[in-house]
DRENRODREN-269091 format. One record per residue: residue number from 1; residue in one letter; x, y, z of N, C-alpha, C in turn. Coordinates in nm, 2 decimals. Layout:
<pts>
 num residu    nxx    nyy    nzz   caxx   cayy   cazz    cxx    cyy    czz
 NUM      a      X      Y      Z      X      Y      Z      X      Y      Z
...
</pts>
This chain:
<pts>
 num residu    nxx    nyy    nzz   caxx   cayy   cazz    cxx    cyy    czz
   1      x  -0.06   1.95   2.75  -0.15   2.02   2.66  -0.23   1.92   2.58
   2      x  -0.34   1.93   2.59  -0.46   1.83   2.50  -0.47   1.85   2.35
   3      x  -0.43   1.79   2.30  -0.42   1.79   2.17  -0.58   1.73   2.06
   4      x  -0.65   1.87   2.03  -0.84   1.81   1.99  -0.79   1.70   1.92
   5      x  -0.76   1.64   1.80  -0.74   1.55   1.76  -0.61   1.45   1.71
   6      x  -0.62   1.36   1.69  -0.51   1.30   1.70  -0.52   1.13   1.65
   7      x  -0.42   1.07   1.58  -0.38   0.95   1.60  -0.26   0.87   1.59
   8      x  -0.22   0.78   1.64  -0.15   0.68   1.65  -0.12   0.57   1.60
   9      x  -0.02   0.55   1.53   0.02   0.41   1.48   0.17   0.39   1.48
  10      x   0.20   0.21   1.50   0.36   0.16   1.49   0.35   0.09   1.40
  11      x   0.47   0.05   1.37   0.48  -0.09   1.32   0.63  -0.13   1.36
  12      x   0.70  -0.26   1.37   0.85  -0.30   1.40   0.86  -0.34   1.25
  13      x   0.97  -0.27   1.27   1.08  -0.33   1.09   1.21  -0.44   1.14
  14      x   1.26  -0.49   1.07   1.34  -0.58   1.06   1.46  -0.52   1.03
  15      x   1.51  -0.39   1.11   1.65  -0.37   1.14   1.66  -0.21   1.25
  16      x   1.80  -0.22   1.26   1.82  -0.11   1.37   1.79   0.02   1.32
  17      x   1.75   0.07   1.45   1.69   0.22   1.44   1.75   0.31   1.36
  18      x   1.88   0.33   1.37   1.97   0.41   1.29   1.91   0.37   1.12
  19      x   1.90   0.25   1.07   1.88   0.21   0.96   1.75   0.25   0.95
  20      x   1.62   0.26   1.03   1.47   0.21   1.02   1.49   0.44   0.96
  21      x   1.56   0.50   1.02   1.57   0.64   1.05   1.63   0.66   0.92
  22      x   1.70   0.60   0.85   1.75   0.63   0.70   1.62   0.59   0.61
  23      x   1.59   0.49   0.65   1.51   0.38   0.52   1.39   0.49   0.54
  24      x   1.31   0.54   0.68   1.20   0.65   0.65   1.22   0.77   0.62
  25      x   1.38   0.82   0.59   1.35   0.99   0.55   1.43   0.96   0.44
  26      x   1.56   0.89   0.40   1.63   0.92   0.25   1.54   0.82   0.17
  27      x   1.48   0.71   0.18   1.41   0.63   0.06   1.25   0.63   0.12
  28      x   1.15   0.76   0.15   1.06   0.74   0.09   1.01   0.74  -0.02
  29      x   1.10   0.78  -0.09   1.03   0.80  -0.24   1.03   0.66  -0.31
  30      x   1.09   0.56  -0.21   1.09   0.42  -0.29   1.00   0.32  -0.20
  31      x   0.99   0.39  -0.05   0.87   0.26   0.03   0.72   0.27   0.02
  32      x   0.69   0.48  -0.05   0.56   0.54  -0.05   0.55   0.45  -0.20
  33      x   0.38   0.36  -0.17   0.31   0.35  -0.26   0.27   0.45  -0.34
  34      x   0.30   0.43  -0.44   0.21   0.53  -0.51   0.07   0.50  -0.56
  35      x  -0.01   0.54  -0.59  -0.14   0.56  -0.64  -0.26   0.65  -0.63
  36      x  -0.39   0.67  -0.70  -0.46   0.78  -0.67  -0.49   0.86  -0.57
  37      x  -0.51   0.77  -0.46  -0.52   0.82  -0.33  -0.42   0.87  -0.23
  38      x  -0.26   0.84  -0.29  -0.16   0.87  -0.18  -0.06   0.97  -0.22
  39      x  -0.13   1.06  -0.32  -0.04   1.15  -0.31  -0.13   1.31  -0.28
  40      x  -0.13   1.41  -0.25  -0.17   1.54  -0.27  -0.22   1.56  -0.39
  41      x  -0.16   1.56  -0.48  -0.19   1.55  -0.68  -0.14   1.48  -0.70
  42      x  -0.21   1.37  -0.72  -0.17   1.21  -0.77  -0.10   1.24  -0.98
  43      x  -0.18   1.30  -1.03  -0.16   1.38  -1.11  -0.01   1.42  -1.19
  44      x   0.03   1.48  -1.09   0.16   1.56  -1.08   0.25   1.50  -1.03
  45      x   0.25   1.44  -0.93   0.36   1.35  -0.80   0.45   1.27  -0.88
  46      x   0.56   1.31  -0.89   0.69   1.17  -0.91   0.70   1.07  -0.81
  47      x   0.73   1.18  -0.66   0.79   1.12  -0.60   0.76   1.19  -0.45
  48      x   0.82   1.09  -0.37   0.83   1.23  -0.23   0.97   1.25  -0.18
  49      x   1.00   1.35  -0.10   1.10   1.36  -0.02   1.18   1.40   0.09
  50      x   1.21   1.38   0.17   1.25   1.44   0.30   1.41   1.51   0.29
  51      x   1.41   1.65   0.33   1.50   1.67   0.31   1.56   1.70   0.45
  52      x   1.75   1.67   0.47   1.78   1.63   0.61   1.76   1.74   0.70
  53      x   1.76   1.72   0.87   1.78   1.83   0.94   1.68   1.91   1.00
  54      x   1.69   1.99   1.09   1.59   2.12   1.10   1.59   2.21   0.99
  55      x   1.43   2.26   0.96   1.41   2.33   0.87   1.41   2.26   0.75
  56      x   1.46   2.14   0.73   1.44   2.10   0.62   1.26   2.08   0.57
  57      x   1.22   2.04   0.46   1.10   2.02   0.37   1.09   1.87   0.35
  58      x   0.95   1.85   0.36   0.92   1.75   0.35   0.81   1.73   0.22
  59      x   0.88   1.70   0.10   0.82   1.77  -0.04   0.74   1.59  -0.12
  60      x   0.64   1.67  -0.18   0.58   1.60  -0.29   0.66   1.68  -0.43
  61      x   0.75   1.56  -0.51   0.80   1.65  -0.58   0.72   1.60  -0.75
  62      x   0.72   1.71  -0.77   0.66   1.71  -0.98   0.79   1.73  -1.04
  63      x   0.74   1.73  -1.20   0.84   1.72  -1.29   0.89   1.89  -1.28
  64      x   0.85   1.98  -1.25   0.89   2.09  -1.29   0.89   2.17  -1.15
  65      x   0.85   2.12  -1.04   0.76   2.20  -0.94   0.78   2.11  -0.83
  66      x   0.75   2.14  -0.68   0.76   2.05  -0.55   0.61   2.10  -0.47
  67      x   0.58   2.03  -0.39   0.48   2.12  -0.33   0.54   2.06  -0.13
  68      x   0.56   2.18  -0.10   0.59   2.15   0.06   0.50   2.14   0.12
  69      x   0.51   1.98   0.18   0.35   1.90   0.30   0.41   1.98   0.41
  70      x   0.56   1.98   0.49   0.56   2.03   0.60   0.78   2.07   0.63
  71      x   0.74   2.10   0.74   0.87   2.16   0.77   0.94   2.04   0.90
  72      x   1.05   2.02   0.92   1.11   1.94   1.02   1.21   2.04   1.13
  73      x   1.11   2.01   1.28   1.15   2.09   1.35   1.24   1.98   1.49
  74      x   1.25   1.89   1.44   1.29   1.81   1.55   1.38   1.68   1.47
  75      x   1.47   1.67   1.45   1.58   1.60   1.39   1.68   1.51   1.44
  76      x   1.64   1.39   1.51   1.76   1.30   1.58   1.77   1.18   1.53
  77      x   1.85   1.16   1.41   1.89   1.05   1.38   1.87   0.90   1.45
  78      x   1.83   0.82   1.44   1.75   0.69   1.52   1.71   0.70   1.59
  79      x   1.63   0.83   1.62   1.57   0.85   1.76   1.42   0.90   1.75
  80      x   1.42   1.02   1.68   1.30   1.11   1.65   1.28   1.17   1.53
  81      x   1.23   1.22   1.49   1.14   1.35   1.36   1.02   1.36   1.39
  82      x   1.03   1.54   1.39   0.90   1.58   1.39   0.86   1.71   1.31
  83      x   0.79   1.69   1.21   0.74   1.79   1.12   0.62   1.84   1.12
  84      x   0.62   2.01   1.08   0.51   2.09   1.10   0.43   2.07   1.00
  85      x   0.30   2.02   0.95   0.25   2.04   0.81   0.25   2.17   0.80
  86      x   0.27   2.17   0.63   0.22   2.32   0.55   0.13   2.35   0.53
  87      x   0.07   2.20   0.48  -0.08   2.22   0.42  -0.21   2.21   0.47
  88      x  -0.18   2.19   0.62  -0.29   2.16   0.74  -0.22   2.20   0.87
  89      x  -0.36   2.19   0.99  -0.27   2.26   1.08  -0.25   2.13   1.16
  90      x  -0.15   2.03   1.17  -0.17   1.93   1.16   0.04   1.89   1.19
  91      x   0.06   1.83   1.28   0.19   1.79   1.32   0.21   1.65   1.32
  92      x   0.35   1.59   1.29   0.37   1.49   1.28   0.49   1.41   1.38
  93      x   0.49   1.33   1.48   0.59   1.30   1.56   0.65   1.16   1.54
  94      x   0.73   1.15   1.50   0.78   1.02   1.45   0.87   0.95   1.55
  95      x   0.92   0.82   1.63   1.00   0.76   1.70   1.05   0.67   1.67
  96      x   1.18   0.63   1.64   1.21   0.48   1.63   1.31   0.44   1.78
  97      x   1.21   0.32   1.82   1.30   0.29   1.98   1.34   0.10   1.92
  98      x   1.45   0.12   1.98   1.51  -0.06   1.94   1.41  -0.19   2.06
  99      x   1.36  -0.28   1.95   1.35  -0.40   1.98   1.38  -0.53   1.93
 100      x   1.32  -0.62   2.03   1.42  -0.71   2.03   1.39  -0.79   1.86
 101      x   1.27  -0.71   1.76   1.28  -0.82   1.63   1.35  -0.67   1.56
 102      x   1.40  -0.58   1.57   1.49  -0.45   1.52   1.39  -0.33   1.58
 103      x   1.33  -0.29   1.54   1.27  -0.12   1.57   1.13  -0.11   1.58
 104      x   1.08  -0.03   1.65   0.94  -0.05   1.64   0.93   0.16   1.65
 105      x   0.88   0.16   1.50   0.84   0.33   1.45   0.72   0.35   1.48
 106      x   0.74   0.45   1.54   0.55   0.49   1.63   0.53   0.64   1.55
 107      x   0.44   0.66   1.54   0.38   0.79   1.47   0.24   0.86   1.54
 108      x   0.25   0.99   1.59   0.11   0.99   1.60   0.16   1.12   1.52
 109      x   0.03   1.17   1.49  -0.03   1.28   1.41  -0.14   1.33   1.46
 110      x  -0.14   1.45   1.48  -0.24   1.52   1.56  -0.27   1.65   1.50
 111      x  -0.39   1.73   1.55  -0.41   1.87   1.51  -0.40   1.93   1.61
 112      x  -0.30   2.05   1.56  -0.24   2.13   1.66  -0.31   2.23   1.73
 113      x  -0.33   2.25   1.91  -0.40   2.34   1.93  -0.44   2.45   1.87
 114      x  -0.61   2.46   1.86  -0.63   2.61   1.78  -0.64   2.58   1.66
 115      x  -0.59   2.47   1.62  -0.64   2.44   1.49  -0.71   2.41   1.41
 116      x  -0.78   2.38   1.28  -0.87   2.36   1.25  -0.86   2.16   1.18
 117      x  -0.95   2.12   1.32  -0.97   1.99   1.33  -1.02   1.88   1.19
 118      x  -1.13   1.98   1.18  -1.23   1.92   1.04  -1.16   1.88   0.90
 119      x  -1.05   1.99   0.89  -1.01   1.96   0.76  -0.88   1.90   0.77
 120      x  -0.82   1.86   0.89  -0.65   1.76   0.85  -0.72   1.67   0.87
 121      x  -0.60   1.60   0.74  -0.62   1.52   0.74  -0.49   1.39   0.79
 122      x  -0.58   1.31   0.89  -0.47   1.22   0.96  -0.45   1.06   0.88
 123      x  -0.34   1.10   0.82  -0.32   0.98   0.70  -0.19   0.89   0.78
 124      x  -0.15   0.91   0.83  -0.04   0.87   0.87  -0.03   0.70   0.96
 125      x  -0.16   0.69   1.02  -0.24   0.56   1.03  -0.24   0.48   0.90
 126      x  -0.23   0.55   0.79  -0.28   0.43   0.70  -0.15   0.43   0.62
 127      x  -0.05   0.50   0.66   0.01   0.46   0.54   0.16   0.41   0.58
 128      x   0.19   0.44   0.68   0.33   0.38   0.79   0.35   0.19   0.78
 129      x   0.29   0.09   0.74   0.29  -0.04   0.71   0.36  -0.04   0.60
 130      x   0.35   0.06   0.53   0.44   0.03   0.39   0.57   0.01   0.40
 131      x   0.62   0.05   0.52   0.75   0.06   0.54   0.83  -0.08   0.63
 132      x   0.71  -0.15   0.61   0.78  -0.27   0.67   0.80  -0.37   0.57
 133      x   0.74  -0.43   0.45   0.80  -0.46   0.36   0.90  -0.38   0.29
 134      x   0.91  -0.27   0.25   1.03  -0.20   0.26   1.18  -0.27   0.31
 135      x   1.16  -0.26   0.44   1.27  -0.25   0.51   1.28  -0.40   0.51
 136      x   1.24  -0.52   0.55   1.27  -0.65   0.55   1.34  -0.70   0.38
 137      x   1.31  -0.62   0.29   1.38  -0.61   0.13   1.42  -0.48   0.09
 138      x   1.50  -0.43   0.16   1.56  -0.34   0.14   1.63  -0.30  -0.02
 139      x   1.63  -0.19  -0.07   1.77  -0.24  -0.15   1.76  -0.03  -0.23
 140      x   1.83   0.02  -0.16   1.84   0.18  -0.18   1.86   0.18  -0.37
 141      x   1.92   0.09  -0.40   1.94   0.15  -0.54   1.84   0.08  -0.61
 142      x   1.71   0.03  -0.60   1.61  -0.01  -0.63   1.52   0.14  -0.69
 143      x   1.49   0.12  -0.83   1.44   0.25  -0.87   1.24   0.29  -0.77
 144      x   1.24   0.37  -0.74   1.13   0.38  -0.73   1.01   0.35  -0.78
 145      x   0.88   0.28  -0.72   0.81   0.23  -0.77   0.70   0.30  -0.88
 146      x   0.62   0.22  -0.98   0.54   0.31  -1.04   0.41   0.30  -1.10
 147      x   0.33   0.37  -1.16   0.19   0.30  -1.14   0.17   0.26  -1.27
 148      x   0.11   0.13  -1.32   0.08   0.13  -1.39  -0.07   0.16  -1.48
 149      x  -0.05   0.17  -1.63  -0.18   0.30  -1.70  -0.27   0.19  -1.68
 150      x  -0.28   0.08  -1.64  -0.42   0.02  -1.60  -0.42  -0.09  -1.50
 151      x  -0.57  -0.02  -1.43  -0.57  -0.09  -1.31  -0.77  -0.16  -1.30
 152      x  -0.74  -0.28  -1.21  -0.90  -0.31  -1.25  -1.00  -0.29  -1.09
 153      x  -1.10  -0.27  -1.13  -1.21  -0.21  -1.00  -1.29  -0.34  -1.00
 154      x  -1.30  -0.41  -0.88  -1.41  -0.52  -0.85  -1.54  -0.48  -0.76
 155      x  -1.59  -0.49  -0.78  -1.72  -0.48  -0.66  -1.78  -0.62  -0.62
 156      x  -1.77  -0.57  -0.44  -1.83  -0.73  -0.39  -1.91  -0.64  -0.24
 157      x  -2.03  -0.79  -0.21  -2.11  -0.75  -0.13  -1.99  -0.71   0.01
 158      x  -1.90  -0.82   0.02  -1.82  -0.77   0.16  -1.67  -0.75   0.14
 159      x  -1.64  -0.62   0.08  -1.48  -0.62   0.00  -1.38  -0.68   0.10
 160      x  -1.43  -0.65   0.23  -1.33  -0.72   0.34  -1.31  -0.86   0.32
 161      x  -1.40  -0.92   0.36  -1.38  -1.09   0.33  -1.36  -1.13   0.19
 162      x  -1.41  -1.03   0.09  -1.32  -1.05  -0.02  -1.17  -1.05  -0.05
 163      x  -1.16  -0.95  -0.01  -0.96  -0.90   0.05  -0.93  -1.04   0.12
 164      x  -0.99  -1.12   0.25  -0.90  -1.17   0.30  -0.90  -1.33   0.23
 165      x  -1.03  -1.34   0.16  -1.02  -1.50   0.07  -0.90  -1.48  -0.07
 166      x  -0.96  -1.34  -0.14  -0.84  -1.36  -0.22  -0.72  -1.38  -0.19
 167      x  -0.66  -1.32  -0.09  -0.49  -1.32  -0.05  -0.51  -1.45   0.01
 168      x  -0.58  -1.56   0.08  -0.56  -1.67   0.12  -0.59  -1.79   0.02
 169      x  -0.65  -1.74  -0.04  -0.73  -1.88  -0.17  -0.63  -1.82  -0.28
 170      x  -0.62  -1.73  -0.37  -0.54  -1.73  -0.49  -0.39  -1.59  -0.44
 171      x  -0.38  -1.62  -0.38  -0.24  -1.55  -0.28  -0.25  -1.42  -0.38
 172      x  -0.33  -1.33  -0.38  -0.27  -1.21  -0.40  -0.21  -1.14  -0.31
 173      x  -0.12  -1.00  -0.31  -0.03  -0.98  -0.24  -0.08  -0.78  -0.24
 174      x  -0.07  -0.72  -0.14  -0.09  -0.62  -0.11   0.03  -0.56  -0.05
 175      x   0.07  -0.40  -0.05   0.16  -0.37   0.01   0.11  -0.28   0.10
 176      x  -0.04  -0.26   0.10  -0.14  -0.22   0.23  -0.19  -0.34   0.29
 177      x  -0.27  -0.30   0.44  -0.33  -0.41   0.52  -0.43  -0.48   0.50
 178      x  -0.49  -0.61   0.47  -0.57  -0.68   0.42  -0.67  -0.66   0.57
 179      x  -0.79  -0.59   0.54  -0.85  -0.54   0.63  -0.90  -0.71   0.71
 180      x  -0.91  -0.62   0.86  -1.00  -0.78   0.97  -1.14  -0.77   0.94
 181      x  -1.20  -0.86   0.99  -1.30  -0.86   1.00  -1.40  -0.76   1.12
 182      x  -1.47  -0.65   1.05  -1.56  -0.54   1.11  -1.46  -0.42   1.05
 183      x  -1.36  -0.43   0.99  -1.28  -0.32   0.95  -1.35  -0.25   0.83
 184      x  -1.39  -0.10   0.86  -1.52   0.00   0.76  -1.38   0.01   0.64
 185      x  -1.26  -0.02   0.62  -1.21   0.03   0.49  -1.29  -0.03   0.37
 186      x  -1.27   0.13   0.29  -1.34   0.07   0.12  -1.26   0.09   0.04
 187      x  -1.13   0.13   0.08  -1.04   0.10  -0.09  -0.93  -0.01   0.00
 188      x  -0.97  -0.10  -0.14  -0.88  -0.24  -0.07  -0.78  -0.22  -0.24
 189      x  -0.64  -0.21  -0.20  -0.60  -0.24  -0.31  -0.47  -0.37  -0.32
 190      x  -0.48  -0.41  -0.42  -0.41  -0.56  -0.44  -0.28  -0.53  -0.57
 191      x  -0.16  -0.59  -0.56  -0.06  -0.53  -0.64  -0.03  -0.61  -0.72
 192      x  -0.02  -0.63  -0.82   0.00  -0.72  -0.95   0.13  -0.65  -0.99
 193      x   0.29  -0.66  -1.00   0.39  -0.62  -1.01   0.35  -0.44  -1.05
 194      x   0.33  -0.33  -1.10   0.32  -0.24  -1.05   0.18  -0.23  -1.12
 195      x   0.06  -0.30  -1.13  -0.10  -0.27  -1.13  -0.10  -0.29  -1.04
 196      x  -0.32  -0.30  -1.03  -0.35  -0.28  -0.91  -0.52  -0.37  -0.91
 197      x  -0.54  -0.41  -0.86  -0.67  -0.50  -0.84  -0.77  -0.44  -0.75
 198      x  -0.87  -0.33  -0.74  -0.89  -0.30  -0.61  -1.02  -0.29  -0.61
 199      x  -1.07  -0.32  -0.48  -1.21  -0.37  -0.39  -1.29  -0.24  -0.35
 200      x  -1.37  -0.29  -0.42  -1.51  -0.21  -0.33  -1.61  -0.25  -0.29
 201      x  -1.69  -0.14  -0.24  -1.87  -0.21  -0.19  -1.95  -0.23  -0.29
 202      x  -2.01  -0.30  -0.32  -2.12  -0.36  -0.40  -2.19  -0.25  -0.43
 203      x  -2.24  -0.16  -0.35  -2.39  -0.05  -0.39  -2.26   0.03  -0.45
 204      x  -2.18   0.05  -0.45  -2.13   0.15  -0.56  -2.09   0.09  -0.69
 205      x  -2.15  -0.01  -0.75  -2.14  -0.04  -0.88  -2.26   0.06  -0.99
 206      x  -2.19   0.03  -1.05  -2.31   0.07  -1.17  -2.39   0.02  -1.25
 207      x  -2.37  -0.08  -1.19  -2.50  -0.21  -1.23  -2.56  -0.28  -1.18
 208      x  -2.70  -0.34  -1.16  -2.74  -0.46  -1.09  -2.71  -0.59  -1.16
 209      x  -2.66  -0.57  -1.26  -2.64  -0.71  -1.37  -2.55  -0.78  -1.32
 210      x  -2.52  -0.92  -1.34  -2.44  -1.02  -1.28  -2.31  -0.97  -1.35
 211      x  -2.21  -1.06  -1.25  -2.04  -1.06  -1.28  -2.01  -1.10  -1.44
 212      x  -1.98  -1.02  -1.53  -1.94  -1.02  -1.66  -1.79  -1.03  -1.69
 213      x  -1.74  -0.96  -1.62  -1.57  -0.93  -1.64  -1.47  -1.01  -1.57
 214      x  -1.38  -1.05  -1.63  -1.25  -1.16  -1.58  -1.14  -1.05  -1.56
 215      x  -1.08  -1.15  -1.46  -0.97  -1.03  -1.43  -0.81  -1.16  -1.46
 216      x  -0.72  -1.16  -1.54  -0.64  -1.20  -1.59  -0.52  -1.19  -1.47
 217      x  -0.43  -1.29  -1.45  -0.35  -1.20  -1.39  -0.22  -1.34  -1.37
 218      x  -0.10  -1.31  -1.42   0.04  -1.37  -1.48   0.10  -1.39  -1.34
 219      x   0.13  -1.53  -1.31   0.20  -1.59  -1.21   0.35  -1.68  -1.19
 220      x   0.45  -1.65  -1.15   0.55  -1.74  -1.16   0.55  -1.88  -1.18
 221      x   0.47  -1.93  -1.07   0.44  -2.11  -1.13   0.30  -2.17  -1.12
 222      x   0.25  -2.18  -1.23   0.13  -2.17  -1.30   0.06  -2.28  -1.21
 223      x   0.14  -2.44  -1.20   0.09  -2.50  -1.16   0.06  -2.54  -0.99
 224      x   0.20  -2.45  -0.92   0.21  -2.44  -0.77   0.07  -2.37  -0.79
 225      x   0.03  -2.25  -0.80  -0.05  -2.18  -0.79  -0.21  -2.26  -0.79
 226      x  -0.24  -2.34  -0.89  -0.34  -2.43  -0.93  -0.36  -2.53  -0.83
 227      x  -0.24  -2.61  -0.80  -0.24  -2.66  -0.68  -0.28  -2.57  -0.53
 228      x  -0.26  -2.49  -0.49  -0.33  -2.43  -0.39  -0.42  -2.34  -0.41
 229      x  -0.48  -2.31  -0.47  -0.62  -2.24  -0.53  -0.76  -2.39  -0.47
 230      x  -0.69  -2.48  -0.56  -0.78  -2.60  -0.55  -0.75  -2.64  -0.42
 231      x  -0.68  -2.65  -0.37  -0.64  -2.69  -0.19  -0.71  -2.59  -0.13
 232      x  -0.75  -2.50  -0.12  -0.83  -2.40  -0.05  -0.97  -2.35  -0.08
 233      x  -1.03  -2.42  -0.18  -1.16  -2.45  -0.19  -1.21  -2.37  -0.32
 234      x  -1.12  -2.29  -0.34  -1.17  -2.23  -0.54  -1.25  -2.34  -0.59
 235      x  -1.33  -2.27  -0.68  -1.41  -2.34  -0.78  -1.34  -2.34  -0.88
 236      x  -1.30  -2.44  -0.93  -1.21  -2.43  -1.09  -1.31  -2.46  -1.20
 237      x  -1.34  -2.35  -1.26  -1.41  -2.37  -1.41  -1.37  -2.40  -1.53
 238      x  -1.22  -2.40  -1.50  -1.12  -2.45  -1.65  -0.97  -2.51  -1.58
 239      x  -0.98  -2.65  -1.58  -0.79  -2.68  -1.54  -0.68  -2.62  -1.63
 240      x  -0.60  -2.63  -1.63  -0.51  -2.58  -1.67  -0.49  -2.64  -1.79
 241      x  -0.51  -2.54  -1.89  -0.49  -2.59  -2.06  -0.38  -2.50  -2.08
 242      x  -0.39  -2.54  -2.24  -0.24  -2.46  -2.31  -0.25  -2.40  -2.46
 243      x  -0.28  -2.31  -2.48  -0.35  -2.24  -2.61  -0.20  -2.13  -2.62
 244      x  -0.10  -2.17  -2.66  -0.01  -2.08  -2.68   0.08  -2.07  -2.55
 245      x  -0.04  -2.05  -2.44  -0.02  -1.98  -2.29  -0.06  -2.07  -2.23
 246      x  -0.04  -2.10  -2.12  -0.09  -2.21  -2.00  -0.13  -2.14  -1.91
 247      x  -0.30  -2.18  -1.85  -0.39  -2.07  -1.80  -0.45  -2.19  -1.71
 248      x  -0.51  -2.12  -1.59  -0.67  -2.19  -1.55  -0.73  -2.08  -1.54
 249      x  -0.87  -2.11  -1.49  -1.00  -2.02  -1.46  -1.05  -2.04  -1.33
 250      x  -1.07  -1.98  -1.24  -1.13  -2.01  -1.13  -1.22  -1.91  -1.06
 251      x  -1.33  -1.91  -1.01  -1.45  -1.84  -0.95  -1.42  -1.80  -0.82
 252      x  -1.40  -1.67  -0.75  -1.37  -1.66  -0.66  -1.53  -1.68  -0.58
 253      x  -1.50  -1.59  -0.41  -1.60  -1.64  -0.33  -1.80  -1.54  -0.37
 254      x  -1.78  -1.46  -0.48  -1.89  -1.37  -0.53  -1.90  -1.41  -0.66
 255      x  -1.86  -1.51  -0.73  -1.88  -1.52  -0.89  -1.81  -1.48  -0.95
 256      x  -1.68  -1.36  -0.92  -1.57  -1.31  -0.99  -1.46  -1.43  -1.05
 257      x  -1.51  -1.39  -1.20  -1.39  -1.54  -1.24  -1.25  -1.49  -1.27
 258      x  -1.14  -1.54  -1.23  -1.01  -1.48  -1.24  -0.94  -1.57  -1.35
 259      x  -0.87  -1.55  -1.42  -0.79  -1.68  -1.49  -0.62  -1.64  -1.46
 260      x  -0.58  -1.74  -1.46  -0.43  -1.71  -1.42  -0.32  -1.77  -1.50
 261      x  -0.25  -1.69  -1.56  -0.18  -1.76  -1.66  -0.03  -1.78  -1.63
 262      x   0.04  -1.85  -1.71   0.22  -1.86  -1.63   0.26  -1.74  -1.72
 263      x   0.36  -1.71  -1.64   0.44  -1.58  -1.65   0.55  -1.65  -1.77
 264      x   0.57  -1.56  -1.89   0.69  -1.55  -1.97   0.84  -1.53  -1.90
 265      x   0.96  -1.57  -1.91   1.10  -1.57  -1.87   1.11  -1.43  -1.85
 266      x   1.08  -1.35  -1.94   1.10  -1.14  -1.95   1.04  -1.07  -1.89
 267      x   0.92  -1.17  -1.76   0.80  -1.10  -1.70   0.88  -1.11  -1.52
 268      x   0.91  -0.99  -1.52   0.92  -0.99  -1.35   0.89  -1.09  -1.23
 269      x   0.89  -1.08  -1.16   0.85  -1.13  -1.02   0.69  -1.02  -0.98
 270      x   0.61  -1.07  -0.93   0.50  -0.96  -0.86   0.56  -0.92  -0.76
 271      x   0.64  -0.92  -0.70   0.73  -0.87  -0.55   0.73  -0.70  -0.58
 272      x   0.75  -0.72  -0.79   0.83  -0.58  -0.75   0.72  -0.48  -0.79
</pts>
């Protein structure tokens, strides 16, 4: 049966299927990013959840209220899931097969014959990578993650080569894919322990006026960091002084100046 639309994506995680098949239905609510774009009602959304079995729900849950994305009609522990969406006409087939670096989870997502193609939406391509950092740091009693009340918007002529200089010249860290080169994504987002740093295209700014705003952002070791910023070709417009705080400044590859300061003993890891 030909299925009008449809797509496909894997990724391999770093343990066995049985495990890859727990870590994707009991702890999504700790591998799903959260943010504006990844929930139904970003709004509302705590959390998500799969609940076990046929017939179970596969819920966006709120503080008072759930909203059911779909139903699970196909249930094999290390093997398969496959759920009906609620809220599109739109199915979901999940597999985890063992290899040799642990599992490799395939997903396609399709619109179901007769369906109405135009409006599912096939997310499931973009959001399945999350689950491999996940799974390589596992830790089930790790509270679920959360957004923080501010986040900063960059605009650059090529957010892509911007995404891939930042994460190689000042190591920022994403828990989405740092788009290749000819890749059309325009929300690039970058994780600062639970903020967010995120990329766009240039014509959607709201100004023609030059780069005004610095984006701050607190590092484990102030000076490892300074040392490879400058190893990789940054422009340093301030070495590393000490006004209280120990900071440098540096110009990324558009004129965006970043300054980077050492992290306090009571300030997390960015991991988390």
């Amino acid at each position: 049966m030909t299925k009008p639309r449809s797509a496909h994506t894997s990724v391999e995680v770093a343990v066995d299927p049985l495990t890859a098949f727990k870590a994707f239905t009991e702890e999504i609510g700790q591998w799903w990013v959260p943010g504006p774009i990844n929930f139904w009602d970003s709004a509302r959304a705590i959390t998500k959840r799969i609940e076990p079995g046929v017939g179970g729900r596969v819920l966006e849950v709120y503080a008072d209220d759930a909203l059911e994305l779909g139903r699970i009609t196909v249930w094999e522990p290390g093997e398969r899931l496959v759920y009906r969406s609620s809220v599109d006409d739109t199915e979901v087939d999940v597999r985890f097969e063992a290899v040799e670096s642990g599992t490799k989870v395939s997903v396609e997502h399709y619109v179901l014959p007769g369906g109405d193609a135009e409006s599912a939406a096939l997310f499931w391509q973009n959001v399945l990578r999350w689950l491999v950092p996940w799974c390589a740091d596992r830790d089930p009693s790790r509270p679920p993650r959360t957004v923080a009340r501010l986040a900063v918007a960059l605009h650059y002529i090529d957010p892509g080569a911007a995404a891939r200089w930042l994460a190689d010249v000042f190591e920022l860290r994403s828990r989405d894919r740092i788009p290749q080169e000819g890749d059309p994504k325009t929300w690039i987002e970058f994780h600062v322990g639970n903020a967010s740093v995120i990329l766009f295209p240039l014509e959607g700014k709201w100004s023609g006026d030059p780069v005004t705003h610095a984006v701050w952002v607190y590092v484990d070791d102030l000076d490892a960091h300074f040392a490879h910023a400058r190893e990789r070709g940054a422009r340093i417009v301030e070495g590393i002084t000490h006004y209280g705080f120990r900071s440098y400044t540096a110009e990324d590859m558009e004129g965006h100046r970043w300054t980077f300061v050492q992290a306090g003993p009571t300030m997390r890891a960015s991991a988390d």
